[in-house]
N, C-alpha and C positions, 0 to 999 in steps of 0.2 A: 511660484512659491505662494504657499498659504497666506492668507493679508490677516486676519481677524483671529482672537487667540482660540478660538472652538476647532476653525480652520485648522492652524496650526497643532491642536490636538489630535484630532480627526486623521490627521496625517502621520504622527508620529504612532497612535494606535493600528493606523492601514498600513504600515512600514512593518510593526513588531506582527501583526499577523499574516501577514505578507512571508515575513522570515521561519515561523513557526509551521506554514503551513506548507511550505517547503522543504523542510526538514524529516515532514511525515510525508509527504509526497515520495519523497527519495528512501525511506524506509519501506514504504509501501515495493517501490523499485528493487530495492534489495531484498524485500521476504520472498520476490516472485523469480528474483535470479537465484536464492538458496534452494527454491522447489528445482526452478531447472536443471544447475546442476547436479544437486542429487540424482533425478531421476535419469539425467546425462552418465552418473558414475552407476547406476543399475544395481546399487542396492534399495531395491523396494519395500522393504524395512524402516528403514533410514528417511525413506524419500518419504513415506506414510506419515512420519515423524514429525516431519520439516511442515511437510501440507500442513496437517493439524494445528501446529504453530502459527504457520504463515495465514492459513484461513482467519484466524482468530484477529491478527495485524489487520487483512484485507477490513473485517466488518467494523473495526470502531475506527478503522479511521471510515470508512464511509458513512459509521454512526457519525460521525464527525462533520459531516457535505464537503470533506477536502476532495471528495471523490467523489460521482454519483454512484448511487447503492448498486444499479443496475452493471458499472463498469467494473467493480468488486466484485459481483455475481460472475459476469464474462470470465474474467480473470480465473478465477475458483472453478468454474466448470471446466475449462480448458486445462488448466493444469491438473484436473480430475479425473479428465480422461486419458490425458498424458499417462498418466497414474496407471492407471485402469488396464490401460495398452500395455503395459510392462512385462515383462514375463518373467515367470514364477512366482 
């Protein structure tokens, strides 16, 4: 446990960013599972929709460093091509 009262602040701010950046972390999780199964249910329409969205989540959280930019890039191109691959 923290000894000194800066210490103990230090901590209770790395606890609350700790909690928040976890929050976005599991959001980030969830816009890439809504891309998947759209493009899983094969309206490409729809799934076009979800991307756009979801791309938009992936870049401020990685404007954010909860993620590195380059893993949000990964993510976005992969599901891009998923895309891409669709038929009709």
């Amino acid at each position: 446990m923290a000894n000194t009262k800066g210490a103990r602040k230090a901590a209770r701010q790395a606890e609350k960013r700790r909690k928040h950046n976890a929050s976005l972390r599991s959001a980030l999780t969830s816009a890439i599972k809504s891309v998947t199964k759209a493009i899983a249910a094969g309206d490409k329409a729809a799934a076009r929709k979800i991307f756009s969205e979801a791309s938009g989540i992936m870049d401020r959280i990685a404007d954010k460093n909860v993620v590195h930019k380059n893993e949000a890039a990964r993510h976005k191109s992969r599901l891009a091509a998923r895309l891409k691959a669709m038929p009709g």
